[in-house]
Each structure stands twice: as structure tokens, then as C-alpha cells.
C-alpha positions as CSV (number, residue, x, y, z in Angstrom):
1,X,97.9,61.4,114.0
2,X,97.3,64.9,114.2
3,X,94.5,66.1,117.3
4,X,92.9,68.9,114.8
5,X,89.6,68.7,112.8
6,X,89.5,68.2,109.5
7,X,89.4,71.5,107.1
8,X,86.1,71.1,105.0
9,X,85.5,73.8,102.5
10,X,81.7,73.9,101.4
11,X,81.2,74.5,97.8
12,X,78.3,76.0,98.4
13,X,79.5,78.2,100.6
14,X,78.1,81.6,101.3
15,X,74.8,80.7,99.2
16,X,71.3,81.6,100.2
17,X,69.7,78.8,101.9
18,X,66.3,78.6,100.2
19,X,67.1,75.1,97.5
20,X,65.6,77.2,94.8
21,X,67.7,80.6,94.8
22,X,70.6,78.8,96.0
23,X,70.2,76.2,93.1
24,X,70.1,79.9,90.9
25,X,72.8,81.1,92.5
26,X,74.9,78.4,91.9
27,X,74.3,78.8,88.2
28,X,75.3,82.3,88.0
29,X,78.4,81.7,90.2
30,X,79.2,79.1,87.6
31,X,79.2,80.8,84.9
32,X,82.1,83.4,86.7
33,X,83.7,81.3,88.9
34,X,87.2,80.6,86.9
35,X,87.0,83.9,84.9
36,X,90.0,86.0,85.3
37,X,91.1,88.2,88.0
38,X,91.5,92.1,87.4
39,X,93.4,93.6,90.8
40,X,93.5,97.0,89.7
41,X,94.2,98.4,93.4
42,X,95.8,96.4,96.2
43,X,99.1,96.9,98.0
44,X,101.3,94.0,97.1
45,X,105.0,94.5,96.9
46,X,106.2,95.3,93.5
47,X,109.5,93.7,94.6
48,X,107.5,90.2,94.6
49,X,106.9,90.3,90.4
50,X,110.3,92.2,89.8
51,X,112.5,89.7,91.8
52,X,110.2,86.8,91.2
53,X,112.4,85.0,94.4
54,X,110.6,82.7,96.6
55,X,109.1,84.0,99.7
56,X,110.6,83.7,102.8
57,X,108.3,81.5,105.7
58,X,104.7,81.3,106.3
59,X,104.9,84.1,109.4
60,X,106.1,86.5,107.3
61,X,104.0,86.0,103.6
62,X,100.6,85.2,105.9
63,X,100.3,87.0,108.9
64,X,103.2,89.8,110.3
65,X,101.8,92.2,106.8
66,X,98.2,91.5,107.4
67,X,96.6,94.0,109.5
68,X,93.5,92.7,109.3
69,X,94.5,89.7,111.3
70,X,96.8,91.9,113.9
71,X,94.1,94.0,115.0
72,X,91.9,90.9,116.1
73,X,95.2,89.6,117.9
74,X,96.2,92.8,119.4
75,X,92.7,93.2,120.8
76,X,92.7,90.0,122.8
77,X,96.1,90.5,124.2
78,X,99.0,89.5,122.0
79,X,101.9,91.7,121.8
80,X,103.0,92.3,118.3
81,X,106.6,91.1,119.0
82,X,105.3,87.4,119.6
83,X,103.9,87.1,115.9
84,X,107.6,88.4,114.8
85,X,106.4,91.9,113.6
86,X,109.4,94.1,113.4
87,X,109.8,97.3,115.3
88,X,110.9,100.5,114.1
89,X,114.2,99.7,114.6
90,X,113.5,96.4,112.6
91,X,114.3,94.3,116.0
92,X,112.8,90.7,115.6
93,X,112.2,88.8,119.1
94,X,110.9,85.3,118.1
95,X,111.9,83.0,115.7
96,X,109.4,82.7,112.5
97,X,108.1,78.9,113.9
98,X,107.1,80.8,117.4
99,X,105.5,83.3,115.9
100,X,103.5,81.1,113.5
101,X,102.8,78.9,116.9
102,X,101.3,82.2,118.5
103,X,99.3,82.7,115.3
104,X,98.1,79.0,115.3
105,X,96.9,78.7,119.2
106,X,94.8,81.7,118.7
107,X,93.3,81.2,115.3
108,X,90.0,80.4,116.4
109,X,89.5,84.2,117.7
110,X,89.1,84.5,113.3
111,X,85.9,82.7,113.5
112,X,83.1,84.1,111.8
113,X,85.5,86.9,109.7
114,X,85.9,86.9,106.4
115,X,89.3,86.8,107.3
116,X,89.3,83.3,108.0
117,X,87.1,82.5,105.0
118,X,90.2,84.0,103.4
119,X,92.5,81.8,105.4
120,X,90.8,78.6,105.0
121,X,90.2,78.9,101.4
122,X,94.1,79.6,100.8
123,X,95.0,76.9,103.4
124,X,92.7,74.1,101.3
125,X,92.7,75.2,97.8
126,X,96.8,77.0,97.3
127,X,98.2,75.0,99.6
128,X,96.2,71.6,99.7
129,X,96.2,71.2,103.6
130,X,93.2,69.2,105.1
131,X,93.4,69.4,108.7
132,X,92.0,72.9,110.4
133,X,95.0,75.2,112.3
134,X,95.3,75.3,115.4
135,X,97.8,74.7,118.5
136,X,98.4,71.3,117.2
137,X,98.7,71.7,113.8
138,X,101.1,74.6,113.8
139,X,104.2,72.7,113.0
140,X,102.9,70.6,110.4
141,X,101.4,73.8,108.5
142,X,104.9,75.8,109.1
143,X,106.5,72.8,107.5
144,X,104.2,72.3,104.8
145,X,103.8,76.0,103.6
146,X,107.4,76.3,104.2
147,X,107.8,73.5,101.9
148,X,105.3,74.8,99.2
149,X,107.5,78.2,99.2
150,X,110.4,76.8,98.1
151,X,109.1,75.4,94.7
152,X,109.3,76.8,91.7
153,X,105.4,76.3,91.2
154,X,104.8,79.0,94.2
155,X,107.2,81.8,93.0
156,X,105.0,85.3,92.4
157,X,104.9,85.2,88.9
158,X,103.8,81.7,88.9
159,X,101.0,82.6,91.3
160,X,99.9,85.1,89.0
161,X,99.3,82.3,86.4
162,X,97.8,79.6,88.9
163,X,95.6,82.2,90.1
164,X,94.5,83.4,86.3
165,X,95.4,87.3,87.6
166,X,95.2,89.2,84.3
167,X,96.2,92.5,86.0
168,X,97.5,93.8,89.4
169,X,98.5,96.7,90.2
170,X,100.5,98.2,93.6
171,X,100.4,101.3,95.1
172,X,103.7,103.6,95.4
173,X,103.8,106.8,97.2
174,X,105.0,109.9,94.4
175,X,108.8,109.8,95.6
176,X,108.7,106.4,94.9
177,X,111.9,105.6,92.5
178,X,109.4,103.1,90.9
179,X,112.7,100.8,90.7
180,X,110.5,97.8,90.4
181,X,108.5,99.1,88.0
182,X,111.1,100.1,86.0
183,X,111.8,96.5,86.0
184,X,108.6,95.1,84.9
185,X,108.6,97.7,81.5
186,X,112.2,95.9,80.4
187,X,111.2,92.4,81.4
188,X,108.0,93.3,79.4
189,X,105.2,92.5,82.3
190,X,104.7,96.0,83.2
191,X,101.2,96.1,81.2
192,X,100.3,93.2,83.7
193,X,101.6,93.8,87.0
194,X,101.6,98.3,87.4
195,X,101.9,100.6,89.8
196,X,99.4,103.5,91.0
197,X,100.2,106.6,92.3
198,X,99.6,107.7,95.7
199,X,100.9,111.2,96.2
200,X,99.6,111.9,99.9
201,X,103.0,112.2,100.8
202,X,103.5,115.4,98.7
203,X,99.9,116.9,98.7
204,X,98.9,116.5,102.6
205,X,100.4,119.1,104.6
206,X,99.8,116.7,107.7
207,X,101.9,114.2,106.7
208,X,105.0,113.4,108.2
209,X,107.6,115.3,106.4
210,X,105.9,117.2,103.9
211,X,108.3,120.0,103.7
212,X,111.3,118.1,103.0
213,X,108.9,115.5,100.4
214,X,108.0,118.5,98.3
215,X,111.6,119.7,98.8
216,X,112.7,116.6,97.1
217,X,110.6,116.5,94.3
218,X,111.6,119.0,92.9
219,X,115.0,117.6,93.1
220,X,113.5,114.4,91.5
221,X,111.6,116.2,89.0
222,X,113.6,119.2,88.1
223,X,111.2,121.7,88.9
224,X,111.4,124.6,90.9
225,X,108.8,123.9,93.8
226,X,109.6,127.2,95.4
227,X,106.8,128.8,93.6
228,X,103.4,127.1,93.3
229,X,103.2,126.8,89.5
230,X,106.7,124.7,89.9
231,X,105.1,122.9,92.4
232,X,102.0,122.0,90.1
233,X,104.7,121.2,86.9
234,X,106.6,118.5,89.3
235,X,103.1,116.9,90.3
236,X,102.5,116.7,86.4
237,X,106.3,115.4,85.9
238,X,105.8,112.9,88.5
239,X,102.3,111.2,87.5
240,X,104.0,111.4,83.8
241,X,106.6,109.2,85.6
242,X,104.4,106.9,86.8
243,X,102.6,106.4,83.1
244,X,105.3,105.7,81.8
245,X,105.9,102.7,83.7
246,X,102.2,101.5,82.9
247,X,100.2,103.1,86.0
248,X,96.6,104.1,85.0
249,X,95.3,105.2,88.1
250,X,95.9,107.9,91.0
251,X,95.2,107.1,94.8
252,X,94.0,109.8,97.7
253,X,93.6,108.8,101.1
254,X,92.7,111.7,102.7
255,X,90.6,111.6,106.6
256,X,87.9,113.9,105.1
257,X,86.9,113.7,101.0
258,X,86.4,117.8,101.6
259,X,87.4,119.6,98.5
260,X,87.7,123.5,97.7
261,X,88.2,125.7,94.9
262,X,90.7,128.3,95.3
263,X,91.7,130.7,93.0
264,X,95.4,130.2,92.1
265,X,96.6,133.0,93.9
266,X,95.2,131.8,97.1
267,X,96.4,128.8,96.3
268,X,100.0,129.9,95.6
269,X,99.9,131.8,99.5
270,X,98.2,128.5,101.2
271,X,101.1,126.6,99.7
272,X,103.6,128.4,101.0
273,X,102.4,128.6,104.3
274,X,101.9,124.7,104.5
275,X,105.5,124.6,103.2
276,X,106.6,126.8,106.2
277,X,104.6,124.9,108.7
278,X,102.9,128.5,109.2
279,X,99.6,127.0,108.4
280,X,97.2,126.7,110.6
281,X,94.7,123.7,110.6
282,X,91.9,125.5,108.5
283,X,94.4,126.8,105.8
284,X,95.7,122.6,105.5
285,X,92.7,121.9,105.1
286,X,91.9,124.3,102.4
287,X,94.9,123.6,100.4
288,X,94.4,119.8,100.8
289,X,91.1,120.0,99.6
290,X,92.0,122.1,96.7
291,X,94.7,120.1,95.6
292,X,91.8,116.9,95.0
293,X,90.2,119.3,92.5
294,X,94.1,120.1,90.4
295,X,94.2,116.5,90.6
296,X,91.0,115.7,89.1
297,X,92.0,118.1,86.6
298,X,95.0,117.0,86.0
299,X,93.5,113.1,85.7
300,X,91.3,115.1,82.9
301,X,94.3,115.7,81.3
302,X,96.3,112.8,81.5
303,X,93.5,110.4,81.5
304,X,94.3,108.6,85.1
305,X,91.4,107.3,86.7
306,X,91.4,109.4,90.4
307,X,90.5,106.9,93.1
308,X,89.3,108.9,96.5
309,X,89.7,106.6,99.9
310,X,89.0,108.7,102.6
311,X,87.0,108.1,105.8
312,X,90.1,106.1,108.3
313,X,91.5,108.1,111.3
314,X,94.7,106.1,110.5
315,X,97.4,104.9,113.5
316,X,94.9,105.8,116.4
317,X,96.7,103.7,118.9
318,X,100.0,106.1,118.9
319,X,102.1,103.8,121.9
320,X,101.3,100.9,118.9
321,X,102.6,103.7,116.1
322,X,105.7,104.9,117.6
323,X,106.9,101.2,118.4
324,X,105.8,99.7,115.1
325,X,104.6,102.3,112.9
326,X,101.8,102.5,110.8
327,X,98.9,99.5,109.2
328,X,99.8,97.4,112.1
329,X,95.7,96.9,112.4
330,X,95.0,100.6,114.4
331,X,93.3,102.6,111.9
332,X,89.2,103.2,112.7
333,X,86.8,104.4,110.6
334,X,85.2,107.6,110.7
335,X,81.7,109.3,110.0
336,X,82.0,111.1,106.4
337,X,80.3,113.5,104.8
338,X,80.3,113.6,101.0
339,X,77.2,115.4,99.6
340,X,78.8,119.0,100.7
341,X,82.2,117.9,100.9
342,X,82.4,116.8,96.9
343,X,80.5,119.4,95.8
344,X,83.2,121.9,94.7
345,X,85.1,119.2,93.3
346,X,81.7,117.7,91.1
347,X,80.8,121.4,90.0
348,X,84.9,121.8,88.9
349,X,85.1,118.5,86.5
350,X,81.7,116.2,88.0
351,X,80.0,116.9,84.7
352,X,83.1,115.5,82.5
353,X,82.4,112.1,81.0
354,X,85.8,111.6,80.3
355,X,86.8,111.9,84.1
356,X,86.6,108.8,86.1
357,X,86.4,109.2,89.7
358,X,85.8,106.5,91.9
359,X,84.6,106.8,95.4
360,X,85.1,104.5,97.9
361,X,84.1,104.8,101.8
362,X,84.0,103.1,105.0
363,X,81.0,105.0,106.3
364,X,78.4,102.5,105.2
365,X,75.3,105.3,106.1
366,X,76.4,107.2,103.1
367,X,75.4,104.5,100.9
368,X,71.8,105.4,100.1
369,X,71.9,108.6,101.2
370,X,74.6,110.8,99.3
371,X,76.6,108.2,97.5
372,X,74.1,106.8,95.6
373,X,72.4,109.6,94.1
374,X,75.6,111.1,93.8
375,X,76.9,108.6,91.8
376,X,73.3,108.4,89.7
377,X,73.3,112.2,88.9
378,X,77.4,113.2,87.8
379,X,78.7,111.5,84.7
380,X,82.6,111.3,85.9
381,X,81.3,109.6,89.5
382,X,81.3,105.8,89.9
383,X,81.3,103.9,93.7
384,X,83.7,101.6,94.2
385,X,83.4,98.2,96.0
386,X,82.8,98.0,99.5
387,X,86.0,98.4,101.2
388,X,88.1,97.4,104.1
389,X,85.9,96.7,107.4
390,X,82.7,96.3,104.5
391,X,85.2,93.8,102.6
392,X,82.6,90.8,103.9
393,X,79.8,89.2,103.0
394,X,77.6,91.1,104.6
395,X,78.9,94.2,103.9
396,X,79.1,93.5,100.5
397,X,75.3,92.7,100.1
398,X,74.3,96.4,102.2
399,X,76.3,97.8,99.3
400,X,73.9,96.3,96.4
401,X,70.9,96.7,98.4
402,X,71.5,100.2,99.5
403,X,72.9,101.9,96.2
404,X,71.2,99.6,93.2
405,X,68.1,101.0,93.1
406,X,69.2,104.5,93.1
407,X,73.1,104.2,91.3
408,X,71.9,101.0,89.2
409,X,75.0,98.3,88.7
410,X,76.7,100.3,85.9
411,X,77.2,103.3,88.1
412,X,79.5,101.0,89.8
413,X,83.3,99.6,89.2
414,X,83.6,96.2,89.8
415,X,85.5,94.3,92.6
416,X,89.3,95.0,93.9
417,X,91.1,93.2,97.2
418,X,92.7,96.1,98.5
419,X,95.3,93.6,99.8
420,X,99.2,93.0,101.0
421,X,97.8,89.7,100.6
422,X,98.9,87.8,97.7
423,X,97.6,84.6,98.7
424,X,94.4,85.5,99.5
425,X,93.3,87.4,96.4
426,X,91.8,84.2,95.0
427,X,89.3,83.8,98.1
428,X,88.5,87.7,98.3
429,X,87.1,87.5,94.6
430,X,85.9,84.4,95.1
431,X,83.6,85.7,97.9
432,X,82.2,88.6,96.0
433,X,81.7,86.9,92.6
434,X,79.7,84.0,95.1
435,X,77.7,87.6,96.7
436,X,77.1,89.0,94.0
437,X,75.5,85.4,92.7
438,X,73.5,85.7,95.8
439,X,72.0,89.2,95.4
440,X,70.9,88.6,91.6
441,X,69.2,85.3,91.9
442,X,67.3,86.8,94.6
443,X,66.4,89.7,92.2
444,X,65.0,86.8,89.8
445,X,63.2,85.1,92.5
446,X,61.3,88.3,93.5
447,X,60.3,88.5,89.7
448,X,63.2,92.2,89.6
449,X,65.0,90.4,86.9
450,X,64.6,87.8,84.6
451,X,67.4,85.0,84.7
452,X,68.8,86.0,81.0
453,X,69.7,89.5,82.4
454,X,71.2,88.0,85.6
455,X,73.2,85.5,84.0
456,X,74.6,89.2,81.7
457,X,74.8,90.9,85.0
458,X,77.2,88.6,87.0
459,X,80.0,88.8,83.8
460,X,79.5,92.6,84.1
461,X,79.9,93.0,87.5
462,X,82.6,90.5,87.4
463,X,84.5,91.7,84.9
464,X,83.3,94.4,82.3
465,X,82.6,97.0,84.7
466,X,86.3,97.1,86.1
467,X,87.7,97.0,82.9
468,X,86.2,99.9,81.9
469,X,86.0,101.9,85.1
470,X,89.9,101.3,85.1
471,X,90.7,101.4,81.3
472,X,92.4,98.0,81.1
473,X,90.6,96.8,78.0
474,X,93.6,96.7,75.9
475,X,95.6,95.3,78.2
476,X,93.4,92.0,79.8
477,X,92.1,91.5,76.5
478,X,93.9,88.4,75.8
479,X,92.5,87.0,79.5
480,X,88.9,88.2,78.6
481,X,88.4,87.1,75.1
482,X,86.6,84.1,75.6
């Protein structure tokens, strides 16, 4: 008989505690809680719905490509190599069970994070365990996932459909060969399962390589990126790449959303300083932030909705990068400032309805301050969800509190995971359809809204408003019909 507690999950989980609102809020929940899930940014591998092969062990699907669960691991004293994350050189030291054991006898440090809110619900509900993990239950939950994995039923495309995911989409870099992708349009899922394209690698002048990435894509587009208008007709060759494979949405993670407007000339001499490495700081800068504004005018053109993720000073433990390299749990969020940073870019294309630009940040004092009214004033600006270290409860409900009553809901773009995680994107929507529940029936309850426009609002903010913020009406409208 196994030592460990038993695993309860509360229904009512994450509800207020007042019977009356919670009694409201379980109403409104209700009326969501099975409606389809729209992903329409997240980090799964595209090789998963491509391939559709079983995954490997419960180490490497659960924990070694979750950073969010390294981090808290790292920072009490667990090396990496004992929960069988690879090094650079791809060197393994421990044996998928011994890692999963390592995982196990420390799971309780997870208590209190969403991230074990995550866990448990996935552990319960997708895998149908009922005992808690820990040190003495490690084997038996190895064995049993393990077990799972191998069945047809827990293949990724028959995840998609046990989870009711009517579209996901993955995030490739612009040198990408989209191979996967590629697959998805002849197998005839790629209006389901898309990518989204993430060109840091070929607009930042800090990242690693970005020389020899702009050298090859202009190999990979045919352009000549010598000259700065080439460089600009390979960007347009590559996002029309991308479409073509079904993505509907770009992706910028730059460390500051600063943004300028150069003329093209200036532009054309930053460029090919950056390209020398003759740059200095300042002038990368500059050119990164005028490249946000091409590609908000280039979305204008194609139609891509722009996604901005700045605010993360990304790998700040370098001994952990150069071993491991990077989302290994070290990146840290930063102070931000939007009002003056966006401001070229909003005065360039802000006042375009047809421009969607969705914000997103990790610096939570922004909210109220500049996002909000931001968000209330230009017609092409919508906030994203909270995101990352605000992915909780509690961060989600500083989000409606500090932006409704300045941004309202529809100034907003629905829920997305943001995940490696396929397992857990169940749980993560799960949690904000049950806080978003939360926050309007305690609108009703202060007499803010009445309970016929709450029980309108929780479909919109589960649903309608990322469908249209993302354009996917035409392609979840069989999921949403009813």
C-alpha cells in the first residue's frame, strides 16, 4: 500500500469563499468550462502533431522542458543533470526513472504555484492517478504515465481531441525550414495546429549570430540582403513563407519594447553597421527598435497580427547558459517602460484599425498606469493576458482589476498558455476561465454588472475575444458553433 496521501482535486477550486459569489461563480464557470480551447501562442513542438509518435517517458514530456519547474529546483539546490536535462553537448547523466525520482522527492517545494495546480490537475484528470507525488510514489507514477504514453489514446493528435483544442499554434524562429509545418498543410491539419513567426533571430543585432542569420536568409529567400531594401524583401519573403503554411501571427521578444522611426537612409547605414558588428550599443538599439515599426507595417500589409513580449533579461545565470543553454528557468523580469517607448511605433500605424498589436508584459506596475490607457486610447492596441511569472491566479485577477476600468474587457485578447507544456494546457485554461468566473460574479455582487451581462462576458472572454484578436474565426468555427 502506497505511504502517499491521496490526490483530491476540489471542484471548487480557486472560487471565492463567500457561499453566495462562489455559488455565482460556479454558474458562470459552468457555462465555459468544456468550451473549446484556442492556443494561439505557446511553444509546443510542431514535430509532436507532424509525427503524431508517442512520447518518450514522463521525465522528458513533464519536467526536463519545463522551465518553470527547473527554476524552483535549481534554486533549492538540484543540479540540472540529476533531472536528466541535456547539456550542450547533449550528455545525459541519469537514467529517465532517477531523474523522475529527483523530481518526485522534491515536489513539495511546488506548493502554493500554479505550477503544481498544473501538475495535479494533469496528474488526476489526463492521467487518472489518485495518490499525491512524492518520494514514495515516484515509481508507481513513472510506471503509470509511462504506461499511458504508450497508447494510442495519448498520441498528440489524440490529445488535441481529448482536450477539445480547436487551434494551437507553435512558435518558429524565421530560418526555420517550417518542415513540420509543411507537413501539417498536406496532411490537411495545418488550419488547426500553425506556426508563428518569430524573427528575433534576424532582426536583433544582439543575438547570437545575427550576421551569418541574415547572411542566410537571403540564401533562403533569394534576396540580395547586402543592401537594406533586399534585406526588407527577404523579411517580406519569409513571413509570406510562413502564411503559407497557415501562421497568422508574428512574435518579438525584444528586452526593451523601445521603438524608433528612422528614415530609410538611416536605416540602410544602421543596418550595415549591425551587419559588420561596427555598431555600437545605441545604433542596435535604434535599428532594433525601428525594425518593430517595418514590422508593424508590414503586419498592415499582410494582415499578421504582431505580438510584442518584451520585458525578460533572458539567460541571466551565464555558468547555467554556457552548460545548458537557454529557458533552462534563468530568465528575470525587468522594469519596462511603454508609454514613451511605443510612442513612435503608435504615431507610425497606432491609429490603424486594421493593425492588431497585442502587448503583453511582465512588469505588472504598467498595468494601470500606461498599458491601460494605452490600450483604451489607439485602435490597433489590445493587452494580452497576463503572462509568464503573472500566469497565476493572482496575477491574473491584478490584471482585470488594474486595466478594466480604464481598457474595459474588449480592449483585451483572451487567454493563451504560453507553454512547452502540452499536458498542462487543459489546467492553464482551466484556471483562468475559473478567475475570470471569480472576478465577474464579484462585479455582480457589488451591483457593477448585472448577472445577464456576466454570464455574456465569461463566453467573450473565453472565447470571442481571442478569436477575433487572432483572426481564427474561420478556422474554429466548427468547434465554436454551438
Amino acid at each position: 500500500m502506497s505511504k502517499s496521501p491521496i490526490l483530491q482535486i476540489n471542484p471548487d477550486r480557486l472560487f471565492p469563499v463567500e457561499p453566495s459569489v462562489r455559488r455565482l461563480c460556479g454558474e458562470l464557470y459552468e457555462q465555459v468550462r468544456a468550451a473549446p480551447i484556442i492556443s494561439p501562442h505557446g511553444h509546443t513542438d510542431p514535430a509532436w502533431f507532424a509525427c503524431d509518435t508517442p512520447f518518450d517517458n514522463a521525465l522528458s514530456l513533464l519536467v526536463t522542458p519545463d522551465h518553470y519547474l527547473l527554476r524552483m529546483l535549481y534554486s533549492r539546490g538540484v543540479a540540472l543533470e540529476d533531472l536528466g536535462v541535456p547539456d550542450r553537448q547533449g550528455s545525459v547523466v541519469v537514467s529517465p526513472r532517477e531523474g523522475w525520482r529527483n523530481f518526485a522527492r522534491r515536489y513539495y517545494l511546488f506548493t502554493g504555484t500554479p505550477s503544481k495546480v498544473w501538475l495535479d490537475t494533469t496528474f488526476a484528470e489526463v492521467f487518472g492517478l489518485t495518490v499525491q507525488l512524492d518520494e514514495h510514489s515516484a515509481d508507481l507514477y513513472f510506471d503509470h504515465i509511462n504506461e499511458c504514453l504508450s497508447q494510442e489514446a495519448f498520441r498528440p493528435r489524440q490529445l488535441l481531441d481529448r482536450f477539445n483544442v480547436a487551434f494551437i499554434a507553435t512558435t518558429e524562429h524565421a530560418l526555420d525550414p517550417l518542415l513540420h509545418h509543411q507537413a501539417l498543410v498536406e496532411q490537411g491539419l495545418s488550419t488547426r495546429v500553425t506556426t508563428t513567426f518569430r524573427p528575433d533571430d534576424v532582426l536583433d543585432p544582439d543575438f547570437d549570430g545575427f550576421a551569418e542569420n541574415v547572411e542566410r536568409l537571403g540564401e533562403v529567400t533569394g534576396e540580395t540582403v547586402a543592401s537594406y531594401s533586399g534585406y526588407l524583401n527577404a523579411l517580406r519573403a519569409r513571413r509570406a513563407a510562413f502564411r503559407a503554411v497557415g501562421a497568422t501571427a508574428t512574435d518579438h521578444g525584444p528586452v526593451s519594447p523601445f521603438t524608433a522611426c528612422l528614415a530609410d537612409d538611416e536605416a540602410g547605414r544602421l543596418y550595415g553597421r549591425c551587419l559588420s558588428g561596427a555598431a555600437s550599443g545605441d545604433e542596435r538599439k535604434l535599428f532594433r527598435g525601428h525594425m518593430l515599426i517595418e514590422m508593424a507595417r508590414m503586419s498592415l500589409d499582410d494582415g499578421m497580427v504582431m505580438q510584442l513580449h518584451p520585458g525578460s533579461s533572458r539567460n541571466h545565470n551565464s555558468a547555467l547558459f554556457n552548460r545548458f543553454g537557454p529557458d533552462k528557468g534563468a530568465d528575470i523580469p525587468r522594469r519596462v517602460d511603454y508609454c514613451e517607448a511605443l510612442k513612435p511605433l503608435l504615431n507610425a500605424v497606432g491609429n490603424e484599425p486594421d493593425l492588431e498589436l497585442i502587448v503583453f508584459t511582465l512588469d505588472e506596475s504598467n498595468y494601470a498606469r500606461e498599458l491601460a490607457p494605452l490600450a483604451g486610447h489607439y485602435p490597433a492596441l489590445r493587452l494580452g493576458p497576463p503572462w509568464w511569472f503573472n500566469d497565476s491566479p493572482e496575477g491574473m485577477l491584478r490584471f482585470r482589476h488594474s486595466v478594466t476600468e480604464t481598457a474595459g474587457f474588449y480592449n483585451t485578447a483572451g487567454f493563451n498558455d504560453d507553454t512547452r507544456a502540452l499536458l498542462s494546457i487543459p489546467a492553464r485554461h482551466d484556471m483562468a476561465r475559473r478567475m475570470d468566473a471569480r472576478f465577474l460574479a464579484q462585479l455582480v455582487t457589488e451591483g457593477r454588472l448585472s448577472e445577464a451581462e456576466a454570464l455574456r462576458l465569461i463566453t467573450t472572454l473565453t472565447t470571442d475575444l481571442v478569436v477575433e484578436a487572432y483572426r481564427l474565426g474561420d478556422r474554429v468555427e466548427r468547434f465554436t458553433a454551438a
